[in-house]
KOLRO-71263 format. One record per residue: x, y, z of N, C-alpha, C, O, CB in turn. Coordinates in steps of 0.1 Angstrom, whole numbers, m for minus. Each point is the difference from the previous one (the first is absolute). Glycine has a CB too. Layout:
[[X,Y,Z],[X,Y,Z],[X,Y,Z],[X,Y,Z],[X,Y,Z]];
...
***
This chain:
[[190,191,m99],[m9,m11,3],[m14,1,m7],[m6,m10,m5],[18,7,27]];
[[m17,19,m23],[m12,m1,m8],[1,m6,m16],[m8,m3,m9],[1,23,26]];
[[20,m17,m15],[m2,m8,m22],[3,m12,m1],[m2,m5,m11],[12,23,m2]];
[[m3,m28,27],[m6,m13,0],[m14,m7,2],[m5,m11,m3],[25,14,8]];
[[m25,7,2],[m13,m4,5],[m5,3,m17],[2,m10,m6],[m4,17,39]];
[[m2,3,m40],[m7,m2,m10],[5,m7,m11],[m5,1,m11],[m3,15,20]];
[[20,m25,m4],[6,m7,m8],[m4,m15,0],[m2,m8,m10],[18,26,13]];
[[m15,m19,11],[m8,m13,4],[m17,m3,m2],[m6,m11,m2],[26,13,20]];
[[m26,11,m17],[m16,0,2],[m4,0,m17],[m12,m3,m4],[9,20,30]];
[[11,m15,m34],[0,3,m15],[0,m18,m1],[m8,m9,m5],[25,39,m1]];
[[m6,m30,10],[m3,m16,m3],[m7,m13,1],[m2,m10,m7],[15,18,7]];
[[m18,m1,15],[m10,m8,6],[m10,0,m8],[m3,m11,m3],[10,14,23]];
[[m17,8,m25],[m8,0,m10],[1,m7,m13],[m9,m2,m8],[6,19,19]];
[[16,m21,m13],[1,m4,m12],[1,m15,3],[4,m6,m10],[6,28,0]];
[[m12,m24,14],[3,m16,10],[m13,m8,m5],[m7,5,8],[20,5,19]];
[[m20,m17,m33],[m8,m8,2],[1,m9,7],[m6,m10,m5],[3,16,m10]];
[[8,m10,27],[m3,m8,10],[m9,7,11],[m8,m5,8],[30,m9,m15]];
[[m17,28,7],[m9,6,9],[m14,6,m3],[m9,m1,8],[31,5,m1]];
[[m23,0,m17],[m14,m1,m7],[m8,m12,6],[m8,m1,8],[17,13,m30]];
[[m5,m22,15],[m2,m17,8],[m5,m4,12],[m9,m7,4],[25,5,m12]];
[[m5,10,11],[m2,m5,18],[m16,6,5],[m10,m5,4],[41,9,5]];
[[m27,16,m14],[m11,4,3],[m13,3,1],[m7,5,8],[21,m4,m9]];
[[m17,m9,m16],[m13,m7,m3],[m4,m11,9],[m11,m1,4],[15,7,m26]];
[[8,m17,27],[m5,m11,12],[m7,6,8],[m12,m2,2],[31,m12,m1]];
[[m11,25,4],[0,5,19],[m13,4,m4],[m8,m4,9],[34,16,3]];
[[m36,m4,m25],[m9,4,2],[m8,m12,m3],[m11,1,5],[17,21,m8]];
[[m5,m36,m4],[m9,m11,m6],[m4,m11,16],[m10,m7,1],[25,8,m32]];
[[m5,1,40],[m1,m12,9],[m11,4,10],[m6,m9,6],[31,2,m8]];
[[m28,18,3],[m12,2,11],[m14,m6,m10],[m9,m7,4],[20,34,11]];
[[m9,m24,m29],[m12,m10,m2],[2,m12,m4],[m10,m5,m6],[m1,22,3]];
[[21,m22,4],[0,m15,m3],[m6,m5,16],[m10,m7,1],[33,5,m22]];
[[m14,9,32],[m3,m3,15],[m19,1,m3],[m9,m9,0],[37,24,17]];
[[m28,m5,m19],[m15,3,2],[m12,m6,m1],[m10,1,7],[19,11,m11]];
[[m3,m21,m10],[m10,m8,m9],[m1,m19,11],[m9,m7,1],[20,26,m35]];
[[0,m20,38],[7,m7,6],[m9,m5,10],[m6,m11,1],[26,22,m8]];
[[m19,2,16],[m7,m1,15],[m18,m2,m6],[m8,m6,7],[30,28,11]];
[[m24,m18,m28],[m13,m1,0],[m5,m15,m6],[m12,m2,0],[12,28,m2]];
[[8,m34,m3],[m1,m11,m5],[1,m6,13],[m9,m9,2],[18,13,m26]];
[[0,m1,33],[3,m10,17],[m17,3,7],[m8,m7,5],[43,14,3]];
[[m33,5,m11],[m16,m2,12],[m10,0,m8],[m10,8,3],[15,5,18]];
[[m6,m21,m33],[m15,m2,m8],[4,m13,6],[m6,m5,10],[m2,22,m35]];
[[18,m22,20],[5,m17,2],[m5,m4,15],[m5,m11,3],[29,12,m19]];
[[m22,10,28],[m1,m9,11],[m14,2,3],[m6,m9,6],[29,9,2]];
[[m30,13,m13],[m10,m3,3],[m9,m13,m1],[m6,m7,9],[12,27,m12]];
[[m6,m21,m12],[m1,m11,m4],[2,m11,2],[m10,m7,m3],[10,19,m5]];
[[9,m17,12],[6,m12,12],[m9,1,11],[m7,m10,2],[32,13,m6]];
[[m26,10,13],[m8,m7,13],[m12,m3,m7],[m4,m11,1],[13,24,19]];
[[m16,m2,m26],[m17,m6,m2],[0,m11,m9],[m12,m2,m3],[0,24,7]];
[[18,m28,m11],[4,m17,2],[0,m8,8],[m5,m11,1],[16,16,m11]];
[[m3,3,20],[5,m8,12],[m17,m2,9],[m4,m10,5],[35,22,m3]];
[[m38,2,m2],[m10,4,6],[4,8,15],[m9,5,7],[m3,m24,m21]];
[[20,19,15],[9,13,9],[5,10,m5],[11,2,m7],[m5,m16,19]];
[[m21,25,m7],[9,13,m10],[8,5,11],[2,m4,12],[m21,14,m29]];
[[25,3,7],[14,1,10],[m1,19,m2],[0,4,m11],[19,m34,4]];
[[m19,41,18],[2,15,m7],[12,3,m4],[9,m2,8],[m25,11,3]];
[[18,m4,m19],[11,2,m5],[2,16,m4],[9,4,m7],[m9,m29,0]];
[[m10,31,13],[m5,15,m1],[14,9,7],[4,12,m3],[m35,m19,7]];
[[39,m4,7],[16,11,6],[9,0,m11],[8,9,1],[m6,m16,25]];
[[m1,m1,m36],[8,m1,m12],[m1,8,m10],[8,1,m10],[m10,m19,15]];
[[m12,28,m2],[0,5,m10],[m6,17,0],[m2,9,m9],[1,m37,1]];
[[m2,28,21],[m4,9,8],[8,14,m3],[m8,9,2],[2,m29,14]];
[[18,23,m20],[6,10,m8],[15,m5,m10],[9,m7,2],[m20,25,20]];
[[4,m7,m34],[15,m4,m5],[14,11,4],[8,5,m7],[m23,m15,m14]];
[[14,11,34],[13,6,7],[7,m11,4],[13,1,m1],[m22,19,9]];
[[2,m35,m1],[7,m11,1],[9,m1,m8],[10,m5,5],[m26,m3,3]];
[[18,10,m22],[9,m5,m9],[12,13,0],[9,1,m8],[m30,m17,m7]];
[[18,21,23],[14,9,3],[12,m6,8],[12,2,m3],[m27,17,2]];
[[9,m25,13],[9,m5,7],[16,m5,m5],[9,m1,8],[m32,m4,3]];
[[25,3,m22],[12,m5,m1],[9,17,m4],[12,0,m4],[m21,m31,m4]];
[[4,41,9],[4,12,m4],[12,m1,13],[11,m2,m4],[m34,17,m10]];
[[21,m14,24],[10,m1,6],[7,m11,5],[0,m2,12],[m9,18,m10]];
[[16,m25,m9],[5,m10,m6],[12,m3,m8],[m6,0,m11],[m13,0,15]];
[[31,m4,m7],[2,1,m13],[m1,m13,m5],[5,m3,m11],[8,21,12]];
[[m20,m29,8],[m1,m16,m5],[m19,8,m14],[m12,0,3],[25,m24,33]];
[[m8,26,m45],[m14,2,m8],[5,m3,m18],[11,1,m5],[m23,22,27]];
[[2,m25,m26],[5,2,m16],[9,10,m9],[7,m3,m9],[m26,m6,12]];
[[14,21,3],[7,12,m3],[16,m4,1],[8,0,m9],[m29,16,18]];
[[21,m18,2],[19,m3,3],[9,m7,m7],[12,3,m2],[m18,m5,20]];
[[m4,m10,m24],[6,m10,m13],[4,7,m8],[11,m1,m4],[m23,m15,5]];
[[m1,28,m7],[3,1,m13],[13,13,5],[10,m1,m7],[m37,m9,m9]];
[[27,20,26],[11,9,m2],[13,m10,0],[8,2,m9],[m21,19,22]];
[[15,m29,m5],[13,m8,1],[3,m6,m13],[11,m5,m2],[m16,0,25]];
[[m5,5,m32],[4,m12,m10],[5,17,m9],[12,0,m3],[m34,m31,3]];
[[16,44,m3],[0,11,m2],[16,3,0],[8,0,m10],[m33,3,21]];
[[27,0,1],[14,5,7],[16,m12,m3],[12,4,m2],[m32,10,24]];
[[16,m29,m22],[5,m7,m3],[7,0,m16],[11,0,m4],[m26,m8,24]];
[[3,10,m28],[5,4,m17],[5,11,m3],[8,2,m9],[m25,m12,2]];
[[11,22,15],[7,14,m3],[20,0,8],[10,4,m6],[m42,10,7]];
[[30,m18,10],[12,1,5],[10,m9,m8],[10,5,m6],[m21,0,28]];
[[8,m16,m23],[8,m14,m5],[1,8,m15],[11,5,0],[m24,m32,15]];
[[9,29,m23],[1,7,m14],[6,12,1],[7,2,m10],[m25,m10,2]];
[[18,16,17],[8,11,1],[18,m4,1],[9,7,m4],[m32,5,14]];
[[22,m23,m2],[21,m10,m6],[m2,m7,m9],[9,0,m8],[4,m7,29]];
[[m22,2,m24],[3,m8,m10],[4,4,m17],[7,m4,m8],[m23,m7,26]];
[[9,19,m18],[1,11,m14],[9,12,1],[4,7,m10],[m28,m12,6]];
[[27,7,14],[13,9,1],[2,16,5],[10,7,1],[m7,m24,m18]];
[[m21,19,20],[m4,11,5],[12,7,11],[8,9,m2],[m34,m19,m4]];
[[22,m1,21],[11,1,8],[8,9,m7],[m2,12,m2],[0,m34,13]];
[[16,14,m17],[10,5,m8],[m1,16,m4],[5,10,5],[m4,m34,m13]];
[[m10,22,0],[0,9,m7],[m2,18,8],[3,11,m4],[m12,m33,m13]];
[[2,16,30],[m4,10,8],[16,8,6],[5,11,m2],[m33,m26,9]];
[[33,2,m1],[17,4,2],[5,8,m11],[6,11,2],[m1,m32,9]];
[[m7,19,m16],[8,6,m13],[m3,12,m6],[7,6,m7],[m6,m26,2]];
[[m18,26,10],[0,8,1],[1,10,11],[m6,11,2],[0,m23,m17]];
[[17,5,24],[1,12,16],[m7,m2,13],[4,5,11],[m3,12,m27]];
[[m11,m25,13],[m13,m4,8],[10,m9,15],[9,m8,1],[m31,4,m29]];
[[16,10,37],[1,m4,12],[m5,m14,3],[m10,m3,m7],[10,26,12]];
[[5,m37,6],[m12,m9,0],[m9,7,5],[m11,m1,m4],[20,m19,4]];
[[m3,28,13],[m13,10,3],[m14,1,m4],[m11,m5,4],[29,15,m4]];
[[m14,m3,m9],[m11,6,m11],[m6,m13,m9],[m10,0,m8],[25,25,6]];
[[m9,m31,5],[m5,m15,m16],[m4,m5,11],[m12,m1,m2],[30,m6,m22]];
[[m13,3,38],[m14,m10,8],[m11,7,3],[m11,m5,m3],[26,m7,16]];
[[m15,25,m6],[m10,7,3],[m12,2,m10],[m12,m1,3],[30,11,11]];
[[m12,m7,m30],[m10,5,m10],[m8,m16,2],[m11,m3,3],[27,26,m22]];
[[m3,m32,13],[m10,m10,m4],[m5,m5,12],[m9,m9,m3],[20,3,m17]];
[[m11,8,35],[m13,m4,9],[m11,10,0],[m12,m5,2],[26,m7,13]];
[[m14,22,m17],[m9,9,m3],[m9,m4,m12],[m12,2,1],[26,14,8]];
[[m10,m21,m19],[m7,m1,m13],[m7,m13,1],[m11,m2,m4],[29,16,m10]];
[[m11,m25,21],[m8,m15,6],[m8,5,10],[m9,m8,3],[27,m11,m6]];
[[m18,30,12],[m11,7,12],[m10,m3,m9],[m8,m9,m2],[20,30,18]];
[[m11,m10,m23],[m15,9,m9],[m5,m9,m8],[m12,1,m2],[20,23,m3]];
[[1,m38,m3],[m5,m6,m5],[m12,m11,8],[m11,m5,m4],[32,13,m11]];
[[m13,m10,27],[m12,m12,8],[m14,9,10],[m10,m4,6],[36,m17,m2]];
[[m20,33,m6],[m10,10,4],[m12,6,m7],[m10,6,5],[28,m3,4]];
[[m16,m7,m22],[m11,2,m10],[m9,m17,0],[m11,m2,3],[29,24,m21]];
[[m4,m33,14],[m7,m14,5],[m11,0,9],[m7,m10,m2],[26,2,m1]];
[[m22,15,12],[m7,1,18],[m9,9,m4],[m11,m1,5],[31,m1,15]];
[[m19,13,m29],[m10,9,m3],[m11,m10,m13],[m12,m2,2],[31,29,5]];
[[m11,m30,m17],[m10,m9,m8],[m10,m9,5],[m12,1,m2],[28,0,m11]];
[[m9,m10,22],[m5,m10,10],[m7,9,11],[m6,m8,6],[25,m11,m12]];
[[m21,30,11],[m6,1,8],[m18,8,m5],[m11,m3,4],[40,2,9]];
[[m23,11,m25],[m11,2,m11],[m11,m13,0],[m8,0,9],[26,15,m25]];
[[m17,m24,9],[m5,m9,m9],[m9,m6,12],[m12,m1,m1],[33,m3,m19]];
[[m10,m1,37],[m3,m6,6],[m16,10,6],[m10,m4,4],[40,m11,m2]];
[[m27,27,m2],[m14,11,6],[m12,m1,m10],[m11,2,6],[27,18,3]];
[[m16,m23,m19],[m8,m2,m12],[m9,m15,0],[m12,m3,1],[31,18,m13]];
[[m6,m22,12],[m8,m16,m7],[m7,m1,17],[m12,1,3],[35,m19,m27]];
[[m10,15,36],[m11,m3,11],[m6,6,4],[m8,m5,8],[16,m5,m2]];
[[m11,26,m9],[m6,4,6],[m16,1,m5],[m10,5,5],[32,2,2]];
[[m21,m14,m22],[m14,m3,m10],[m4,m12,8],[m11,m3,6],[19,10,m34]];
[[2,m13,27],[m7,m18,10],[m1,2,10],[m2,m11,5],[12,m7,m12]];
[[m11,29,19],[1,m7,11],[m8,15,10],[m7,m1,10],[33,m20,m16]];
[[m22,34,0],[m3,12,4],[10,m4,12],[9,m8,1],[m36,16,m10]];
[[21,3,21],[12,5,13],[m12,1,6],[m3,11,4],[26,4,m11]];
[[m33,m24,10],[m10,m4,14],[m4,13,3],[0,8,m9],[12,m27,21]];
[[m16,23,3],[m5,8,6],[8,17,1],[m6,10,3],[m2,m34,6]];
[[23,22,m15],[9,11,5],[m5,8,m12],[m4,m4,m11],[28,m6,26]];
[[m22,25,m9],[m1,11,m5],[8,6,m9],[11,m3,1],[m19,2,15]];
[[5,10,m27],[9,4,m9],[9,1,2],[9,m5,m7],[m20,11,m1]];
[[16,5,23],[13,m1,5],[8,m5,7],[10,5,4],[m16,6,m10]];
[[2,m21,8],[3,m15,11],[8,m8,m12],[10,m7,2],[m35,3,19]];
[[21,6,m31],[4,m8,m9],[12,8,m6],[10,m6,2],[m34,m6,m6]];
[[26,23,m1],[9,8,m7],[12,0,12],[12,1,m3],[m30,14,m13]];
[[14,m15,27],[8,0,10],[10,m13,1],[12,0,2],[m32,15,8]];
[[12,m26,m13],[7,m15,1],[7,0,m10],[12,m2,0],[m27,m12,10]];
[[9,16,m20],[9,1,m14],[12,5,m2],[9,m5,m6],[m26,6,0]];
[[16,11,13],[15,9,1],[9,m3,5],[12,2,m2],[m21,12,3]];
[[2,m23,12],[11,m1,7],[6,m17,m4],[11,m4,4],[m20,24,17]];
[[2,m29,m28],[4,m12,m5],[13,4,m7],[12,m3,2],[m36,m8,m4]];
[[15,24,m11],[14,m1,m14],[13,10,8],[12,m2,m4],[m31,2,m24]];
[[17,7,37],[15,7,5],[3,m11,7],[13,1,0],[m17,25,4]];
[[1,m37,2],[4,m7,4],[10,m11,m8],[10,m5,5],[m29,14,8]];
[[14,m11,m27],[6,m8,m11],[8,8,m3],[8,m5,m9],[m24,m9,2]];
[[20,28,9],[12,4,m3],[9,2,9],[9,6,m5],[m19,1,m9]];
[[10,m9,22],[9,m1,12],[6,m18,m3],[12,m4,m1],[m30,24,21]];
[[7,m28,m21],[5,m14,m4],[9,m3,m15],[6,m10,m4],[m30,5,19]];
[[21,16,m20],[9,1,m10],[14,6,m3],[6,0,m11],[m26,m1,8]];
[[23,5,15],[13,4,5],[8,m12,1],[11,m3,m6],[m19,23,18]];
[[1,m26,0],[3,m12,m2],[5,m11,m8],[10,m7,0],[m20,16,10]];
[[1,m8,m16],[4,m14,m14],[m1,6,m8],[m8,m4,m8],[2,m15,12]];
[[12,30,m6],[10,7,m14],[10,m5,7],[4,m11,m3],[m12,34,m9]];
[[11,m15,22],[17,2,8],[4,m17,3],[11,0,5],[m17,27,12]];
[[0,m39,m20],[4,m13,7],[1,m2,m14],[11,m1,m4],[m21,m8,28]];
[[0,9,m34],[11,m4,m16],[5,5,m1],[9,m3,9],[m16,m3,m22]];
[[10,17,8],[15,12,m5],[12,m3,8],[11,1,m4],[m26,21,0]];
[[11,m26,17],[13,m7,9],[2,m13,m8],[11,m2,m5],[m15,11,32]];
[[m1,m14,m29],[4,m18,m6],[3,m1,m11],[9,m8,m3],[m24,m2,14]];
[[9,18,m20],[5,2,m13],[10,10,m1],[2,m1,m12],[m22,m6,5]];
[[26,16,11],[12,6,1],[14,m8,6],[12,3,m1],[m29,17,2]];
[[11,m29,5],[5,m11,9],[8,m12,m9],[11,m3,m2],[m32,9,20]];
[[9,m11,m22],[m3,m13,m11],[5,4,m12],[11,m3,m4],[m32,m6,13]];
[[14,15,m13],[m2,4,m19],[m6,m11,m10],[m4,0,m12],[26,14,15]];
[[m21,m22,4],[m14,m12,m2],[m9,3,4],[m3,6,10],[12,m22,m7]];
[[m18,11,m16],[m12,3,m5],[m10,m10,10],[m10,5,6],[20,1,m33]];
[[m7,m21,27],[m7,m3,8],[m1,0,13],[m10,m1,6],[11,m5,m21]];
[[13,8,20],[4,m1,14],[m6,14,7],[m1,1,12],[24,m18,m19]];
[[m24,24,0],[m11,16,1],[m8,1,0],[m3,11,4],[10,m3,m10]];
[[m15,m15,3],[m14,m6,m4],[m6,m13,20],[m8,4,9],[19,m3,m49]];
[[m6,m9,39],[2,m9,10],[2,3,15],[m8,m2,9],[16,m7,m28]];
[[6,14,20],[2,2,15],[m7,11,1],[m9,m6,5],[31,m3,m2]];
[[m26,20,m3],[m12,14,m4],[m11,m7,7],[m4,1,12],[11,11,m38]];
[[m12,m23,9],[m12,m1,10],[m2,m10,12],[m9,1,8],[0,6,m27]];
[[18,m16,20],[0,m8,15],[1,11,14],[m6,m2,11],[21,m19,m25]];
[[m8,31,12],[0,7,11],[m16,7,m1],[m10,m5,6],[40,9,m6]];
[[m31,6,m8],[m14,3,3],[m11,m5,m1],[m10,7,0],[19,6,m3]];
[[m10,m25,1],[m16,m10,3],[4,m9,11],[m9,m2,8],[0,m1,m34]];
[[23,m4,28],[0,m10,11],[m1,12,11],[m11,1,5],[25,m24,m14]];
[[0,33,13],[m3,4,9],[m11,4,12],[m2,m6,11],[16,6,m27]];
[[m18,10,11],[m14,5,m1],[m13,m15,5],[m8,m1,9],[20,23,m35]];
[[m9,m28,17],[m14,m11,6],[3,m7,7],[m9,m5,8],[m2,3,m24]];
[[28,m4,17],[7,m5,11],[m3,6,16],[m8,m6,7],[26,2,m28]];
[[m14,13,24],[m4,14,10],[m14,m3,6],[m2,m4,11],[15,23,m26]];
[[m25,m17,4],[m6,2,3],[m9,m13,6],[m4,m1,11],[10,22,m24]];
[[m6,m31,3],[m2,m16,4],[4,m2,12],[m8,m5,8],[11,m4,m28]];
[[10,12,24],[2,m4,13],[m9,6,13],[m5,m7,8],[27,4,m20]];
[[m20,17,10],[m5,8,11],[m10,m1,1],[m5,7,10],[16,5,m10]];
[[m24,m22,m10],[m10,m1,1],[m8,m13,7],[m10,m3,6],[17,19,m22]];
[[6,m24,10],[m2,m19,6],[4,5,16],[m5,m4,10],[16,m19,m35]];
[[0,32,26],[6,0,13],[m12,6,8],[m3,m7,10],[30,10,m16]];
[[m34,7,4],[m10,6,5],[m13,m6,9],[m7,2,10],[16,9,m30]];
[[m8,m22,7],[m18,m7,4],[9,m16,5],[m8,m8,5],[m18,20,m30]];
[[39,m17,24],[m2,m10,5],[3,m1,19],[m1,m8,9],[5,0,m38]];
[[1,25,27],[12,m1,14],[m9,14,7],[4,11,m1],[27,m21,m12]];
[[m44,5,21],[m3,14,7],[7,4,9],[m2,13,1],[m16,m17,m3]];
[[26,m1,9],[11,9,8],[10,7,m11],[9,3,7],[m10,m21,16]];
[[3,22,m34],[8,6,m8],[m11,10,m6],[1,11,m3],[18,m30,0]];
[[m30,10,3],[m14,13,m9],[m3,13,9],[m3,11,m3],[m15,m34,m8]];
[[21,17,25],[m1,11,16],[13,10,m5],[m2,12,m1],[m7,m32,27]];
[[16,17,m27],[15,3,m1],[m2,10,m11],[m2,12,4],[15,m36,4]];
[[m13,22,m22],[m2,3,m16],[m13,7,m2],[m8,m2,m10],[21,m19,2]];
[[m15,29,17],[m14,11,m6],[0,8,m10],[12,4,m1],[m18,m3,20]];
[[m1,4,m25],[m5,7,m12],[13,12,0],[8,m1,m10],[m39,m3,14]];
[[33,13,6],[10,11,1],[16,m12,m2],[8,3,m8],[m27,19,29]];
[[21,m30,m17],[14,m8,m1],[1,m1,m16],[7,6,m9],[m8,m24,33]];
[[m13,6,m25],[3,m4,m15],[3,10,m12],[8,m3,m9],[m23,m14,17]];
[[6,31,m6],[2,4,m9],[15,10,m2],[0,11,m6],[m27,m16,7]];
[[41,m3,5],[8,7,m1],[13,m13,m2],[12,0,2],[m25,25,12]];
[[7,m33,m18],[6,m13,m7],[5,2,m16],[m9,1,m9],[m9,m13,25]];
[[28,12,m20],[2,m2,m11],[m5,m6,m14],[6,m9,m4],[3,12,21]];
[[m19,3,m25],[m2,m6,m14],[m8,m19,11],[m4,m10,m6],[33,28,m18]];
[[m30,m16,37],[m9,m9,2],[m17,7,8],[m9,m5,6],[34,m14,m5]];
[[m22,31,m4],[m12,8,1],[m11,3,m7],[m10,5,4],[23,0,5]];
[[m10,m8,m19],[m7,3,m15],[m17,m5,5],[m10,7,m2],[37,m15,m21]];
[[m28,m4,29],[m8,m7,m6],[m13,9,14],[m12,1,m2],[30,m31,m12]];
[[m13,33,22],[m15,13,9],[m1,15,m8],[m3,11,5],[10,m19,25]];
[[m4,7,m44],[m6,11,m9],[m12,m7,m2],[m2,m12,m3],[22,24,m10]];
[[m27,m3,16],[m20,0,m3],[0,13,m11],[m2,11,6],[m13,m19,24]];
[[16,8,m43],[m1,9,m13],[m16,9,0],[m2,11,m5],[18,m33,m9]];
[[m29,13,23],[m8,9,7],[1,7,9],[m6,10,1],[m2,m20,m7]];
[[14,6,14],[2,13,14],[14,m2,m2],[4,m11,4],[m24,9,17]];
[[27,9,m25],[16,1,3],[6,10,9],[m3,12,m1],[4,m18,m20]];
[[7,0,33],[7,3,10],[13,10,m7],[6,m4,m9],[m15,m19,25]];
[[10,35,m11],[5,10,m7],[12,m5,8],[11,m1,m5],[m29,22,m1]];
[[16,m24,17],[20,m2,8],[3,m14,m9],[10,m2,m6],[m12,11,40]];
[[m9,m17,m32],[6,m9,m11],[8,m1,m12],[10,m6,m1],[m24,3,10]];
[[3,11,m21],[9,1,m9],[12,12,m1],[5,2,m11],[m26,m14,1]];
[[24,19,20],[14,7,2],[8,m8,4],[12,2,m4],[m18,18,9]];
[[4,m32,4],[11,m5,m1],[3,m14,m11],[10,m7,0],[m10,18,25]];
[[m8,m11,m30],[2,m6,m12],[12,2,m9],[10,m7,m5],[m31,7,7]];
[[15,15,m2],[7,10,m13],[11,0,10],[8,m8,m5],[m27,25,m11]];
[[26,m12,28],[12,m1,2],[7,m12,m2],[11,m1,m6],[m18,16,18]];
[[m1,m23,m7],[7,m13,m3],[11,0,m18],[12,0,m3],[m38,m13,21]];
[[10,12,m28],[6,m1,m12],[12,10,m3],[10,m1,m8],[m33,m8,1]];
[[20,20,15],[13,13,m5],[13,m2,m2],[8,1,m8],[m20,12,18]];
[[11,m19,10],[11,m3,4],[8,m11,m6],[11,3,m6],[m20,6,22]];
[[6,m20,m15],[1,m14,m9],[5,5,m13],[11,m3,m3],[m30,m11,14]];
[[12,20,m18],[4,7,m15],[11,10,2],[8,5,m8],[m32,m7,m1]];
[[24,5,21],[11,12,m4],[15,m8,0],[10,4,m5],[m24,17,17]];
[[11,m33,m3],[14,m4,4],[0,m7,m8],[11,4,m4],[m7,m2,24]];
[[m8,m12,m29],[m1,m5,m10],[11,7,m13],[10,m5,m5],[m35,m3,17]];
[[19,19,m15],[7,10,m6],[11,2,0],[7,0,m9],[m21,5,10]];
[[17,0,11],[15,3,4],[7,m16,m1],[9,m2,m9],[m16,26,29]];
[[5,m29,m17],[6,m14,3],[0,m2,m17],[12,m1,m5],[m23,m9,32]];
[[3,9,m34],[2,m2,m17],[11,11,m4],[9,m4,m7],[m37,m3,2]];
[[27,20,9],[9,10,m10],[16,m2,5],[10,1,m8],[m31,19,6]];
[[20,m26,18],[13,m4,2],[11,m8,m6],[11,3,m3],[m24,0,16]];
[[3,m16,m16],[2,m12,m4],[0,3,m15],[7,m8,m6],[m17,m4,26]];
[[6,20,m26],[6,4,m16],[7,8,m1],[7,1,m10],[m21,m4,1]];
[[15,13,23],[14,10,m4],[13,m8,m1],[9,4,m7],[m18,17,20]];
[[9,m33,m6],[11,m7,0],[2,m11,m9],[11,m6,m1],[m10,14,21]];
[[m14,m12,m29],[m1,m11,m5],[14,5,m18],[0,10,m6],[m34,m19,22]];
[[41,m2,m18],[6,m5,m9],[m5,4,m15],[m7,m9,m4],[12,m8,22]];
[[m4,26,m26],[m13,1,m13],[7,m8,m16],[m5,m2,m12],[m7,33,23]];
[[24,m33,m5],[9,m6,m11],[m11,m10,m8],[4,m6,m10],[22,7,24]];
***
């Protein structure tokens, strides 16, 4: 298995789509960046037009805010691994690799496992580029408010271990679809409908349900909610982060990913390769 793995990781480098991708994952925090600062020059500007100023000082008050979607897989990052894992997997039948791997003795075993490992590390670096760039650009625009050098290293750590845990995840939900599919788009598509609707589906609800239904808000306290499914995401505070919180996050994503997995290697140990 180790001489597939450096067989697969050999290629992956050689891949210009992933180079690609991974220049995005690092370019989108400052496109976002440049973005958000254009929105709150604009509205400033709007109210004292209007002559109603407005503070907008909680918006901007740390750039740890812009972590929150770390524990998440509804985020940009997700697109680009899905679109990532979609071209590598889908190209690996299409060109005959698959095959070829049989042919050389290779277990599917070994050929699903390497190649989810190799889409892991690849959307795992995606989350490290994007998480780099994102400590830099916002943290030039916006600093981290009042918290302390290690209040901050502390949030940080636990945001990006957190995006890897979420990356179990949505590796393990493309590599299922595309081992599944072998369509390029259809790997691409159902991937990301699950991890952006889900996820905001969940949480939208439990939130309209929350504030419109106080006999369910009595019911649904803080300790309930936060053991809700991928509809918990949204009581991560990236400044004060709840340590039981993000563990069960990360269980969550593990689990979900693990079965995912299994359920994918199944479904290709038996799949047809004629």
């Amino acid at each position: 298995m180790k001489q597939l793995l450096n067989a697969l990781v050999f290629k992956t480098n050689k891949s210009k789509y992933f180079w690609v991708l991974l220049v995005v994952s690092a370019s989108l925090p400052v496109v976002g960046a440049l973005i958000i600062n254009l929105l709150l020059i604009g509205m400033e500007w709007l109210m004292e037009f209007a002559g109603t100023p407005i503070d907008l000082s909680h918006l901007t008050q740390s750039a740890l805010m812009n972590f929150s979607t770390s524990v998440t897989p509804a985020s940009d990052v997700t697109l680009l691994s899905v679109i990532f894992v979609a071209l590598f997997v889908t190209q690996e039948f299409s060109d005959g690799t698959i095959r070829n791997m049989f042919v050389a003795n290779k277990s599917r075993k070994q050929i699903f496992a390497s190649t989810s490992i190799v889409c892991y590390v690849a959307t795992c670096l995606f989350q490290l580029a994007d998480f780099a760039m994102r400590i830099v650009v916002f943290g030039l625009m916006f600093g981290f408010g009042n918290l302390t050098a290690g209040q901050v290293v502390t949030s940080l750590l636990v945001c990006f271990v957190s995006s890897l845990f979420v990356s179990v995840f949505v590796s393990a939900c493309a590599c299922y679809v595309a081992f599944a599919t072998r369509k390029t788009m259809q790997s691409v598509v159902v991937p990301m409908l699950v991890c952006f609707l889900l996820p905001e589906l969940l949480s939208t609800l439990v939130q309209i349900g929350v504030q419109t239904m106080p006999a369910l808000g009595n019911v649904l306290s803080y300790e309930v909610l936060m053991w809700i499914p991928f509809g918990n995401s949204y009581l991560f505070d990236p400044t004060k982060p709840d340590f039981a919180l993000v563990a069960i996050l990360a269980l969550y994503h593990t689990l979900f990913g693990t079965i995912l997995f299994v359920l994918g290697y199944r479904k290709f140990a038996k799949a047809d390769l004629k």
